[in-house]
N, C-alpha and C positions, 0 to 999 in steps of 0.2 A: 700696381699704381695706387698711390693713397691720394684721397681728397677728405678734406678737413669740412667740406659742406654736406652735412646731412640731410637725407630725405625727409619730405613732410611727413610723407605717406607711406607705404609697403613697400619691401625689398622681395628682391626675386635671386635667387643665386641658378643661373644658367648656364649647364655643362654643353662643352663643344660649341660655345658661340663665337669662334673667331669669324666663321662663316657660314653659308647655307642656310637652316631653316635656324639653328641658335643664334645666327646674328640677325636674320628678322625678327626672332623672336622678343630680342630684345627694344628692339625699337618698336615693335608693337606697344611692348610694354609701357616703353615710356610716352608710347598714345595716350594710353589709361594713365599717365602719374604714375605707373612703381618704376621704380630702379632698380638697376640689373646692377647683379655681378658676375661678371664673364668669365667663367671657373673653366681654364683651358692648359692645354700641355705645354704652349710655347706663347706667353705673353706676348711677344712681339709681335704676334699676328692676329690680335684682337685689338690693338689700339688703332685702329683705323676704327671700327666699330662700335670703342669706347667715345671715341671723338665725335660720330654720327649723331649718337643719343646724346650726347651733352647739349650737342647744339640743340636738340629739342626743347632744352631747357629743363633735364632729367641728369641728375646724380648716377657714375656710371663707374664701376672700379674695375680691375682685370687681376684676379687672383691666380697663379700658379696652382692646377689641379689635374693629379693623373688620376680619374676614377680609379684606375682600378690597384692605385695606391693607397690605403687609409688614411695613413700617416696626412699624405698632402689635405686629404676629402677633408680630415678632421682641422687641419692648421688654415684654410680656408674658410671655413665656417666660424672661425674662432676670431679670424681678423675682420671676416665681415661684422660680427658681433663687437669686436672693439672699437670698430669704424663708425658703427653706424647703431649701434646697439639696439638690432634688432633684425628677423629673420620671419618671413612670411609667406614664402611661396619657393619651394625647388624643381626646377623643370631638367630633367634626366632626358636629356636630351644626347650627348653624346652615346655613341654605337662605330659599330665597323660589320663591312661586310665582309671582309675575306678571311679564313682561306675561302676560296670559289673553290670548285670541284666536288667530283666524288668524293664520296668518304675515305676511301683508300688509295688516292690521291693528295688525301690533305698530311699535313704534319701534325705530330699530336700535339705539337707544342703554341701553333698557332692556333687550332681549334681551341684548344682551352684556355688560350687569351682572347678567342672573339667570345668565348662564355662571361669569362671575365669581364670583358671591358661592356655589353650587354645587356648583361642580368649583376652580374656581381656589383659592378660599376653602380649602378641605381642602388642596389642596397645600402653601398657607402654611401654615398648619399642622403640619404634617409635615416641612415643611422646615425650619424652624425649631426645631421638637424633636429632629428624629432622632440628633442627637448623644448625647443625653440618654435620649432610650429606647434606643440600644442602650445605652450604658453600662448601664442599668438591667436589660436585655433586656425592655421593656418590650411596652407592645400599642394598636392602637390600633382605636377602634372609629368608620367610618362609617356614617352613618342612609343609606341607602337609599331605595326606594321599588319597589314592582311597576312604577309609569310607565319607571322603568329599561329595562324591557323588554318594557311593552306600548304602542306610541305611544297617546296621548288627544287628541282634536280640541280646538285651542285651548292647549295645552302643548308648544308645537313646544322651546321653550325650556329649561321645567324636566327634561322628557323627556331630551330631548339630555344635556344637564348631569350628571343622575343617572347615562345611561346614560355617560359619560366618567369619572364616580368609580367605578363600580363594575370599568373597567379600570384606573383607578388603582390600586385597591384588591391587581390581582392582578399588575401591575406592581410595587409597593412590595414585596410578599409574595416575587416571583421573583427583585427586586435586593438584597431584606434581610433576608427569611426565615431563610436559612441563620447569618445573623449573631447570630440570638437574638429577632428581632423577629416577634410574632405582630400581625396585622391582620385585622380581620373588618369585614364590611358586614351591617347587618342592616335589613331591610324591616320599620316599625312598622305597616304597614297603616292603615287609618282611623282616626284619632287625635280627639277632640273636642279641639282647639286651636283657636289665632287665626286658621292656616291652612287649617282647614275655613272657618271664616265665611268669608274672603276668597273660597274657592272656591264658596261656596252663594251669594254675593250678585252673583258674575259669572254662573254659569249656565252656560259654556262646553261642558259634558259631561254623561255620566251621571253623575260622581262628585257633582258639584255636587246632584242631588237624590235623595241619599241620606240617608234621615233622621237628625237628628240622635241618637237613644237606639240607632240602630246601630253610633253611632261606640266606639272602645273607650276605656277611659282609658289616660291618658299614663305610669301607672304599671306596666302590662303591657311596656310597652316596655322602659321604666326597670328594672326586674329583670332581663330579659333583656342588658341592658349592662352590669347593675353585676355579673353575674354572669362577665360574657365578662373584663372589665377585673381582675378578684378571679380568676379560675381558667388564664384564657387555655387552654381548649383546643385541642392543637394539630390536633385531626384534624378543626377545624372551622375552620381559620386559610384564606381567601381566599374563603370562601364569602358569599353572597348570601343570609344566614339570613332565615328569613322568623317573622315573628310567628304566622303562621297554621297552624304544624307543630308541632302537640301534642305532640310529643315532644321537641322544642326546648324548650317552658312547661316541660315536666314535670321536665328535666333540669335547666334553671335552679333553678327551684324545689324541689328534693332539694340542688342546691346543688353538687352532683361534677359 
């Protein structure tokens, strides 16, 4: 979707925002003034969310993006750049959880596309922008997860993946830190998305029967991002923030 009205202020390019914590994310966003672009695999299912943030009164476009396609990562980046000429914050937020199961229960071909779509996914991403955010000195925010760093029976895969972005994360930080670039990971903890259901109707774990009014909303997270992307602090640039450190909420939410 093109719009000919450009932003005053900061652009954010946002994978997986048709729904769940990528389409709060973006409306957070456009709490703060940046503008989102909703970098997703089936257009049609982000313009309800394109149309949310407009009415905010926020500049909002929906670009065609399979992470863990280059080709698309790179022709996304490219159009937001023609659109709006200029790129300031990418939040890698698209993921999958399945295959679910044992290890030798899973197919290898889906295990190496939830690597892909994951960990790979975020790299294209990055790679593609980084021109552009340092120009900007810009930042970038990866979603996380605790499975990062607790193995879960039946997430041989997602595990793995997360736990490879969250060295990414301090990889990019130690090659391009010093250049202007802040980059943060943060863990949304239990989120009531589409990603819970898929995990409550395999069963694979604990996680899987935890009840749903425990889960949190999508928009706890989403503050915390729109926050990280709008302030970029730096004495929290490489870390592994977690949604579940009060003092994290309370800092976002004061806003400094």
């Amino acid at each position: 979707m093109i719009t000919d009205i450009r932003p005053p202020g900061k652009v954010a390019i946002v994978t997986g925002a048709a729904g769940g914590i990528g389409a709060a994310i973006a409306v957070a966003l456009a709490q703060r003034g940046i503008a989102s672009v909703l970098a997703v695999r089936h257009p049609d299912a982000a313009f309800a969310v394109s149309e949310g943030v407009r009415k905010l009164g926020i500049p909002c476009r929906v670009e065609h993006c399979d992470v863990s396609d280059y080709s698309t990562v790179k022709r996304c980046v490219s159009n937001t750049l023609a659109a709006w000429g200029r790129l300031d914050v990418v939040v890698n937020n698209a993921g999958q959880i399945d295959p679910q199961g044992p290890l030798a229960e899973t197919s290898p071909a889906a295990w190496a596309q939830a690597v892909t779509t994951n960990m790979v996914g975020p790299y294209n991403v990055i790679h593609a922008a980084l021109p552009e955010l340092l120009r900007q000195h810009g930042a970038v925010v990866n979603i996380s997860t605790g499975a990062a760093h607790t193995p879960r029976d039946g997430w041989s895969a997602y595990c793995s993946a997360k736990a490879g972005l969250y060295m990414l994360t301090r990889c990019v930080l130690n090659e391009y830190g010093k250049q202007g670039l802040s980059i943060y990971s943060l863990q949304p903890g239990l989120v009531d998305t589409a990603m819970q259901v898929r995990i409550r109707s395999e069963g694979v774990n604990e996680i899987s029967r935890i009840a749903r009014d425990r889960l949190a909303p999508p928009e706890l997270s989403a503050g915390v991002v729109a926050w990280l992307s709008a302030r970029m602090p730096q004495d929290l640039v490489g870390k592994d923030l977690s949604i579940n450190d009060t003092a994290l909420i309370e800092r976002a939410n004061a806003g400094g």
